[in-house]
C-alpha positions as CSV (number, residue, x, y, z in Angstrom):
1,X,25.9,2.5,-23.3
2,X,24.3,6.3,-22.1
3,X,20.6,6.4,-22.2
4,X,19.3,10.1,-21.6
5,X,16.5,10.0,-18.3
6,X,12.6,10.8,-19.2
7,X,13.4,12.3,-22.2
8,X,10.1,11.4,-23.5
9,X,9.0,13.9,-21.4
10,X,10.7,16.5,-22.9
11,X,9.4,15.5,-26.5
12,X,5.6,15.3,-24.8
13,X,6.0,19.0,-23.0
14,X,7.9,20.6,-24.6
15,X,8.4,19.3,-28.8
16,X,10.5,17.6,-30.8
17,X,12.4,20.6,-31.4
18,X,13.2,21.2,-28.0
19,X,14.0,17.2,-27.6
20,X,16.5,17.5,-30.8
21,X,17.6,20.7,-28.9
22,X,18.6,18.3,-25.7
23,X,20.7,16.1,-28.1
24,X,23.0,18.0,-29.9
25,X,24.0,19.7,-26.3
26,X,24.1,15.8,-24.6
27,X,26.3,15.2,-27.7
28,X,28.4,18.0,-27.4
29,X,28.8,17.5,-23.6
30,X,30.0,13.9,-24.3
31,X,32.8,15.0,-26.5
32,X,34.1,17.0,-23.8
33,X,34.1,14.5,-21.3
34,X,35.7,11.6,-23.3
35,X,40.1,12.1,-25.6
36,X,39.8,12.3,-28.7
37,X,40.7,8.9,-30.0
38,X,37.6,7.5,-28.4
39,X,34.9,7.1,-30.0
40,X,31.0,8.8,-29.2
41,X,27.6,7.7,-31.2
42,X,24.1,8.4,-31.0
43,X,22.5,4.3,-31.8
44,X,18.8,6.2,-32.3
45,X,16.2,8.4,-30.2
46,X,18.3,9.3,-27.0
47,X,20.5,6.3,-26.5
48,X,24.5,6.6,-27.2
49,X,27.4,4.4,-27.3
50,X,30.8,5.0,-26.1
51,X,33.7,3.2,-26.7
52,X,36.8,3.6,-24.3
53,X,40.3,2.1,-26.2
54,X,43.5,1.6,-24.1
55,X,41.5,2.2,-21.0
56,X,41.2,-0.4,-18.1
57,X,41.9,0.9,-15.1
58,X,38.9,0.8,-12.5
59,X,39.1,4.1,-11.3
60,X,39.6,5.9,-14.8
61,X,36.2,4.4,-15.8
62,X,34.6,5.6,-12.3
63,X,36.0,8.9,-13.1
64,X,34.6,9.0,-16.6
65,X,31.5,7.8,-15.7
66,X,30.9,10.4,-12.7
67,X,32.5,13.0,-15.2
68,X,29.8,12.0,-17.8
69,X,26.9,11.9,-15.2
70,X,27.8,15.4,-13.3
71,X,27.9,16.8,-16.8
72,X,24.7,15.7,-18.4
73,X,22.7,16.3,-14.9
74,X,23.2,20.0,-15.9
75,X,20.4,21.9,-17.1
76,X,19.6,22.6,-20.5
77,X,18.2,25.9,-21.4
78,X,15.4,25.7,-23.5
79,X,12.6,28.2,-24.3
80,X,14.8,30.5,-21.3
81,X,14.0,27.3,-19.1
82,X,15.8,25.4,-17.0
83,X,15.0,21.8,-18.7
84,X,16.5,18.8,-16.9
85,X,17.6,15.3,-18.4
86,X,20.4,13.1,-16.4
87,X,22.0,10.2,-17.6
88,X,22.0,6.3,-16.8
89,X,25.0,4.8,-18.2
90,X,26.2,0.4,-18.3
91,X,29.5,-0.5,-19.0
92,X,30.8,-3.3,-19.9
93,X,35.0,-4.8,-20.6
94,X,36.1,-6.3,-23.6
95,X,37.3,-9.4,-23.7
96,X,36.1,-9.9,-19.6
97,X,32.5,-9.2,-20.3
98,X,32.2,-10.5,-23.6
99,X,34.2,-11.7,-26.8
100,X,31.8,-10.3,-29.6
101,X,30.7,-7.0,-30.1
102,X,26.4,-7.8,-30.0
103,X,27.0,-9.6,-27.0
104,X,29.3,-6.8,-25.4
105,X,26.7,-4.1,-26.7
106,X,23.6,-6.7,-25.0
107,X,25.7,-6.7,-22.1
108,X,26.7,-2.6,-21.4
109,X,22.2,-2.1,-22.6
110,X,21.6,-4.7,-19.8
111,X,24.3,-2.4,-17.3
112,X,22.3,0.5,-18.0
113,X,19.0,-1.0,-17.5
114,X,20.0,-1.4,-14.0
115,X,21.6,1.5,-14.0
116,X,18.0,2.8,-14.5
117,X,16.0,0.6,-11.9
118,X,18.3,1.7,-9.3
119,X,17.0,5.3,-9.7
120,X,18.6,6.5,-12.8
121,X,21.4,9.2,-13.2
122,X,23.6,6.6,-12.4
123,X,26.6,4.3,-13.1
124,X,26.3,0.4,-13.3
125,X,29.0,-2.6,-14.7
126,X,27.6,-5.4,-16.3
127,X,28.0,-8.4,-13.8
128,X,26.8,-12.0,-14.4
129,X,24.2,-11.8,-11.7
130,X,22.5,-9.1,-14.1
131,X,22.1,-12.0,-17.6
132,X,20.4,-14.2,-14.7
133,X,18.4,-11.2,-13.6
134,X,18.1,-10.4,-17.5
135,X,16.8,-14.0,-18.5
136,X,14.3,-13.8,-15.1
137,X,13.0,-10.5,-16.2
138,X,12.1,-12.0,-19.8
139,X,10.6,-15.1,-18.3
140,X,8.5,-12.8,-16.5
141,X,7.3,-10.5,-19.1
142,X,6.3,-13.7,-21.3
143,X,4.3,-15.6,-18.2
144,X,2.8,-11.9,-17.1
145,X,1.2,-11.8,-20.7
146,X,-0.5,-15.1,-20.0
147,X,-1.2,-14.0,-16.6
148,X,-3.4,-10.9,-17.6
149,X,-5.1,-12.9,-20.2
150,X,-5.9,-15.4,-17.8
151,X,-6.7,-13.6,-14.7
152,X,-4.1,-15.5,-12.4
153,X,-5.0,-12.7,-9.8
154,X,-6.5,-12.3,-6.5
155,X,-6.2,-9.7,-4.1
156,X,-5.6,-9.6,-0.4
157,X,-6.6,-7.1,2.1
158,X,-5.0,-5.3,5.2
159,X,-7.1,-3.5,7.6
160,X,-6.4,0.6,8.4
161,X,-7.5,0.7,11.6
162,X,-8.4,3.6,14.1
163,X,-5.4,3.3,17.0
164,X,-7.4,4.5,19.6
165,X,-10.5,1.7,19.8
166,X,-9.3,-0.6,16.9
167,X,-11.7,0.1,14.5
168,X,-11.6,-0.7,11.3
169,X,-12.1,2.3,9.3
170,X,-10.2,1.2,5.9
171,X,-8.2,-1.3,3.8
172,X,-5.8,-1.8,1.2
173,X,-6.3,-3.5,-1.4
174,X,-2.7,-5.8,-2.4
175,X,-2.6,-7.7,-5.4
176,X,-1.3,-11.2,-5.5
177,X,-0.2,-13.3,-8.7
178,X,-1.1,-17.3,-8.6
179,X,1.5,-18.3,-11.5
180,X,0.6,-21.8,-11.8
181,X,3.9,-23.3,-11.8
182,X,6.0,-21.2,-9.8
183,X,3.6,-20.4,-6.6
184,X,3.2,-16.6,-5.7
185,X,4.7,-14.0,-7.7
186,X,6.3,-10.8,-5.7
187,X,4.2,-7.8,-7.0
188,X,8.2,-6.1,-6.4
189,X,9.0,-8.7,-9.1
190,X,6.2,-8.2,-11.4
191,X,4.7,-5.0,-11.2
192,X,7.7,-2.8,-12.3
193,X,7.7,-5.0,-15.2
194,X,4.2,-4.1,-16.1
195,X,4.6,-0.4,-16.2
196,X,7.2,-1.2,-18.3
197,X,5.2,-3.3,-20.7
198,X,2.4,-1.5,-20.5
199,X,0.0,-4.0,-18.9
200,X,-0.3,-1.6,-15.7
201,X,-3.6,-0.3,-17.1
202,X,-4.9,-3.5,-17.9
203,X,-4.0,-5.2,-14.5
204,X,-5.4,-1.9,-12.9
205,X,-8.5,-1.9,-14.1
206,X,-9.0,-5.7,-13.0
207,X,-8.0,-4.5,-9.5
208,X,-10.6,-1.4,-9.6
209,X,-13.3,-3.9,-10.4
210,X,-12.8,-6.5,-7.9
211,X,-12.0,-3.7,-5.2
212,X,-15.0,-1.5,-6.1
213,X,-17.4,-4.7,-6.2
214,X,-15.9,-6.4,-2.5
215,X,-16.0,-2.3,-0.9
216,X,-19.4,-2.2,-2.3
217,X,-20.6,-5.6,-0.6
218,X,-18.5,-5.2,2.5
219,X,-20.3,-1.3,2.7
220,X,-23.9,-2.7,2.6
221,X,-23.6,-6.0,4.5
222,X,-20.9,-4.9,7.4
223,X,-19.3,-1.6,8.0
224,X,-21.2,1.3,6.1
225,X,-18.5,3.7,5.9
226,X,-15.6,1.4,5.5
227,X,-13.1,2.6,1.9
228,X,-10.8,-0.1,0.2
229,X,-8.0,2.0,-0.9
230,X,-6.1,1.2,-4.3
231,X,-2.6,1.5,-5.2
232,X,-2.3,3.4,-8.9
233,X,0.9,3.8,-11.0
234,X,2.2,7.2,-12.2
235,X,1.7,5.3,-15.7
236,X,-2.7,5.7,-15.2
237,X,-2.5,9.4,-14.6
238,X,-1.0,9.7,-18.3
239,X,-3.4,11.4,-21.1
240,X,-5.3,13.5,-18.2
241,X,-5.8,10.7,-15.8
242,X,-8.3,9.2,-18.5
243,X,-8.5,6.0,-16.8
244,X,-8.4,7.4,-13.0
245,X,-11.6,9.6,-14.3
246,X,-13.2,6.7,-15.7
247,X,-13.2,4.5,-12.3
248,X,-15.3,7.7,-10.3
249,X,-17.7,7.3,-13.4
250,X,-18.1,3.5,-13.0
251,X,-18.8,3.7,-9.4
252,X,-21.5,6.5,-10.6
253,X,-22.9,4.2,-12.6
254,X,-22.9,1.7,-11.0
255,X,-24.5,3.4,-7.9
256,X,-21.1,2.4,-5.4
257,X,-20.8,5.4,-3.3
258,X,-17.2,6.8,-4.8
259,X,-16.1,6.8,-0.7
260,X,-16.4,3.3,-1.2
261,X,-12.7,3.9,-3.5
262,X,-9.4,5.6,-2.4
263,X,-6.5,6.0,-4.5
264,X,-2.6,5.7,-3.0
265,X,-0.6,7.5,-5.0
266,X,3.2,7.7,-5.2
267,X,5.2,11.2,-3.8
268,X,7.1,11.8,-6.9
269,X,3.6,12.0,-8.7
270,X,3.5,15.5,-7.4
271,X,6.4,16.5,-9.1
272,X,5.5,15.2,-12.7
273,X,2.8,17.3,-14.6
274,X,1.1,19.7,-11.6
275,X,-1.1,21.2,-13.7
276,X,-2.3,17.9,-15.3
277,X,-2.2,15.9,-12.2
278,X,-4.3,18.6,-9.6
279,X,-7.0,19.1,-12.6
280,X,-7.0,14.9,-12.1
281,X,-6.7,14.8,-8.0
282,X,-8.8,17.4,-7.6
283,X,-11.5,16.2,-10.0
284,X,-11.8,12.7,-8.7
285,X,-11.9,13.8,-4.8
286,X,-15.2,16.3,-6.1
287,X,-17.2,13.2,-6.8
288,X,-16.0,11.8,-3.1
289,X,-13.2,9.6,-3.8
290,X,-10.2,10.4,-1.3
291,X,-6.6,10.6,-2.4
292,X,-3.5,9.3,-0.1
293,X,0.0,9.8,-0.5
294,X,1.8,6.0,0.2
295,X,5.0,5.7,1.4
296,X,5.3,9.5,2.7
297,X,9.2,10.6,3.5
298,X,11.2,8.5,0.8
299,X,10.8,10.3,-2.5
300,X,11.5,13.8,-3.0
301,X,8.0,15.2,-1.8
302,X,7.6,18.2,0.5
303,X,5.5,19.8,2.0
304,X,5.9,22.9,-0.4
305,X,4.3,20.5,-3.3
306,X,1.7,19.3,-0.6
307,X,0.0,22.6,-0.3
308,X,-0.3,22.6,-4.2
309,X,-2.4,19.4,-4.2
310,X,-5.7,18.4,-2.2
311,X,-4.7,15.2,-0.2
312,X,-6.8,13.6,2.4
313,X,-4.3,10.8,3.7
314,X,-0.7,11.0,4.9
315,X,1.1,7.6,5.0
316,X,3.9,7.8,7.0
317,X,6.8,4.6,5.6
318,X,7.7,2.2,7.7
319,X,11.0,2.5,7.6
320,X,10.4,5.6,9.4
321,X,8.2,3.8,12.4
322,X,10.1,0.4,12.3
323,X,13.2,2.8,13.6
324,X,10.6,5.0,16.1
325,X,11.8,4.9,19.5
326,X,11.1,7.4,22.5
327,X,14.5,9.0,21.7
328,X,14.8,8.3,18.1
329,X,15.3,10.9,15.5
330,X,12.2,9.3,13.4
331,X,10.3,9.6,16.3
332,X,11.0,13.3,16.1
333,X,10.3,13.2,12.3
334,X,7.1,11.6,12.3
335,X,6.2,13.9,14.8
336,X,7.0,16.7,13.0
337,X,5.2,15.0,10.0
338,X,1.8,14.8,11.9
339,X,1.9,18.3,13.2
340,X,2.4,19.9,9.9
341,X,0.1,17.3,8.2
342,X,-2.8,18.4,11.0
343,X,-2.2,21.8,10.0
344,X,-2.6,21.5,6.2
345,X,-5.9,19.5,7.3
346,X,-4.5,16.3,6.1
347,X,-5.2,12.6,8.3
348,X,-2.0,10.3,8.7
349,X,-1.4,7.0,8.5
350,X,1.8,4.9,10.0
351,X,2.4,2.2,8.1
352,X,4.4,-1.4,9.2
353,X,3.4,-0.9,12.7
354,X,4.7,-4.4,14.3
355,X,5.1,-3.6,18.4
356,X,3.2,-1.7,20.7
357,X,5.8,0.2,21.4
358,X,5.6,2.1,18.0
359,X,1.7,2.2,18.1
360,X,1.9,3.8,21.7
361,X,4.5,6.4,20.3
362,X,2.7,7.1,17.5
363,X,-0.6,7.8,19.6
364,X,1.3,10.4,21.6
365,X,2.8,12.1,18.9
366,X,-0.9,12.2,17.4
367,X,-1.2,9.7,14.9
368,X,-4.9,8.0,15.1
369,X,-5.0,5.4,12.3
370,X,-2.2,2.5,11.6
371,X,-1.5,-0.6,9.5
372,X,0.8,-3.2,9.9
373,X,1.6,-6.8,11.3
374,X,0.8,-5.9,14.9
375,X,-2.9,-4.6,13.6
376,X,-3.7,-7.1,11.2
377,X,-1.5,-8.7,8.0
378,X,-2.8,-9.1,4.7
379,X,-5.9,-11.3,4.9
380,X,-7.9,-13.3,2.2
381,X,-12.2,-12.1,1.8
382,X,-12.9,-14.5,4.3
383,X,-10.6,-13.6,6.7
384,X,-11.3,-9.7,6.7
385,X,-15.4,-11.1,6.4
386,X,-14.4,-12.5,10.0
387,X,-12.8,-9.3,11.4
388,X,-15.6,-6.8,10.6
389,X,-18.4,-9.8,12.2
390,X,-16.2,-9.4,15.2
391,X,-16.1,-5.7,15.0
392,X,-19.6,-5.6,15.0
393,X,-20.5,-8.1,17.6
C-alpha cells in the first residue's frame, strides 16, 4: 500500500490540476520501478496498491521499496517549479500476514500508517505489534470523543525560570487527560491522534481558556509580568491562523494583557506556508503576545528560515542539554545556538535541565532562562500558587 506525503497540500497551493499532474507522473514512476507481471493501481485520491507475485525474498522487497521511495522523493516540475511529494509505503506477505485479501489490504494500510508516524517517506512491514497498536489507537479515538465532550482535562504547569536568581519569569502550560477508567492518558498517546481527528482545535481552545484565565489571576494576585506559554499544533495555523488570531482578540476583550499568552510552536512550522504563517506570527506578536520555537535543533529548522520570521524565544531540546558536558559536542552546539540566537535578538530557553552541572554550563555559554526537573517539574495550581508566595516572600 503507497500513500503519496502532504499531497493535500499540493491540491490546497497549487490546484487540482497540478495534484492530477503529481499522479499520472507517481503513476508512471511506479511502473518503472516494479516487472511487468506485477500489478500497480491507484484505490482513490493519492493512495495505490501494489502487488508483488513470485516475490519473497527479504531483500528484493527492501530493494523495491527503497527503489520506489528514492524515485517518488524526486521532484515534480510543476508550473517550472520544483514541487515535492515522497512516499510512505506498508507491506504486507500473503499467506504470513494474512489469508484473505481485506484483511491483507487492512494489514499493508495499517504498515503504511506507521510508515507515516515514523516520519513519512518511508518503508514499514505489517507486524502483529502494529493490530495491537491498531486496536489501541481506535480505542483511543472513540474514549478521546467522550473526553472532549466531557472535559476530562486539566492542565499542569512547569515553571521557566531566570538561571541566574531563580526567578520565575514564565510557564508552560501541559495538558493532562483524567480517562476515568484507565488513569492518565500520555498527551504522546493522544494528542497525535487529535490532529488527526480533528479535535486539536477543540481541545486547544479549552486549553487557551483555562491558560488565559489562571495567567490572568496568577498576573494580578502574584507575579505581574509572569506569561503562561501554550503549545499549538501546525493544524491551528490552517485557514490564516483563524483561530491563533482569535485567542489575541479574546484576551482584548476580555481585558488579559496579550503578554499574559505565549505561543510554542513547532520548527517545521516555518517551513509550511511562510507567507501565510509570518502574516500570522507577526500579527499576533503586534498585539503583545510572544512567539517561541519548542524543541529547537530536531526538525529541519535553520537559522536561514529564523531570520524570515519574528521569534522571541529559542528553546534549546533536551536531548541536546541532557548530553551537555564541558567537552561535549552539544555543549559546543548549544553554544553556538545562543550566540547566533543573541545576535538575531532572540532569548533562549534550555529545556530538561536535571543536574547542575548542565545549568552551570549553560550559564557560561550564556543561556539565562531554563526548565526542567532540577528547576521545578510539572506542578498542579496549587503547587505553582505555593512557588510564586515563596518567590515573593
Amino acid at each position: 500500500m503507497l500513500d503519496l506525503d502532504k499531497f493535500k497540500d499540493v491540491n490546497d497551493s497549487l490546484g487540482h490540476e497540478a495534484g492530477d499532474h503529481v499522479l499520472i507522473e507517481c503513476s508512471k514512476r511506479i511502473k518503472n520501478c516494479i516487472r511487468k507481471n506485477e500489478i500497480a493501481a491507484r484505490l482513490g485520491g493519492d493512495e495505490f496498491i501494489i502487488v508483488f507475485l513470485g516475490t519473497t525474498l527479504p531483500e528484493d522487497i527492501d530493494n523495491i521499496g527503497q527503489k520506489l521511495i528514492s524515485a517518488l522523493a524526486q521532484p515534480y516540475v510543476i508550473q517550472e517549479k520544483n514541487v515535492y511529494c515522497s512516499a510512505s509505503i506498508g507491506i504486507a506477505f500473503y499467506p504470513d500476514d494474512a489469508t484473505d485479501i481485506d484483511t491483507l489490504l487492512r494489514n499493508a494500510d495499517q504498515a503504511m500508517y506507521r510508515a507515516k508516524t515514523r516520519g513519512r517517506n518511508n518503508v514499514d512491514y505489517f507486524t502483529e505489534n502494529m493490530r495491537t497498536d491498531f486496536l489501541k489507537r481506535m480505542d483511543i479515538v472513540q474514549d478521546l470523543r467522550v473526553a472532549v465532550a466531557q472535559k476530562q482535562f486539566h492542565l499542569v504547569y512547569q515553571p521557566i525560570v531566570n538561571l541566574q536568581n531563580q526567578q520565575i519569569i514564565k510557564a508552560e502550560a501541559l495538558i493532562r487527560w483524567d480517562h476515568p477508567d484507565k488513569g492518565l492518558v500520555s498527551p504522546i498517546d493522544f494528542i497525535p491522534i487529535a490532529e488527526e481527528i480533528g479535535l486539536i482545535n477543540e481541545i486547544s481552545e479549552w486549553v487557551f481558556n483555562q491558560a488565559s484565565q489562571q495567567a490572568n489571576f496568577w498576573r494580578n494576585t502574584y507575579s505581574p509580568d509572569l506569561t503562561i506559554s501554550i503549545n499549538t499544533s501546525p493544524v491551528q495555523f490552517k485557514n490564516k491562523g483563524a483561530q491563533i488570531k482569535s485567542w489575541a482578540e479574546s484576551l482584548i476583550l476580555q481585558d488579559i494583557s496579550c503578554e499574559a499568552i505565549s505561543l510554542e510552536i513547532t520548527e517545521n512550522l516555518l517551513m509550511e506556508n511562510q507567507a501565510e504563517i509570518v502574516d500570522t506570527l507577526s500579527e499576533i506578536r503586534q498585539k503583545g503576545i510572544a512567539i517561541s520555537i519548542d524543541d529547537f535543533g530536531t526538525g529541519y529548522c535553520s537559522f536561514a528560515y529564523l531570520k524570515n520570521y519574528s521569534i522571541d524565544y529559542l528553546k534549546i531540546d533536551k536531548s541536546f542539554v541532557h548530553a551537555i558536558s564541558s567537552e561535549s559536542k552539544d555543549a559546543a552546539l548549544c553554544e553556538a545556538i545562543i550566540v547566533m540566537a543573541k545576535k538575531l535578538n532572540i532569548e533562549v530557553i534550555a529545556e530538561g535541565i536535571e543536574t547542575e552541572q548542565q545549568k552551570q554550563l549553560l550559564l557560561q555559554a550564556g543561556c539565562l532562562f531554563g526548565q526542567g526537573y532540577l528547576l521545578a517539574k510539572p506542578l498542579s495550581i496549587d503547587n505553582f500558587e505555593k512557588l510564586l508566595i515563596e518567590q515573593d516572600t
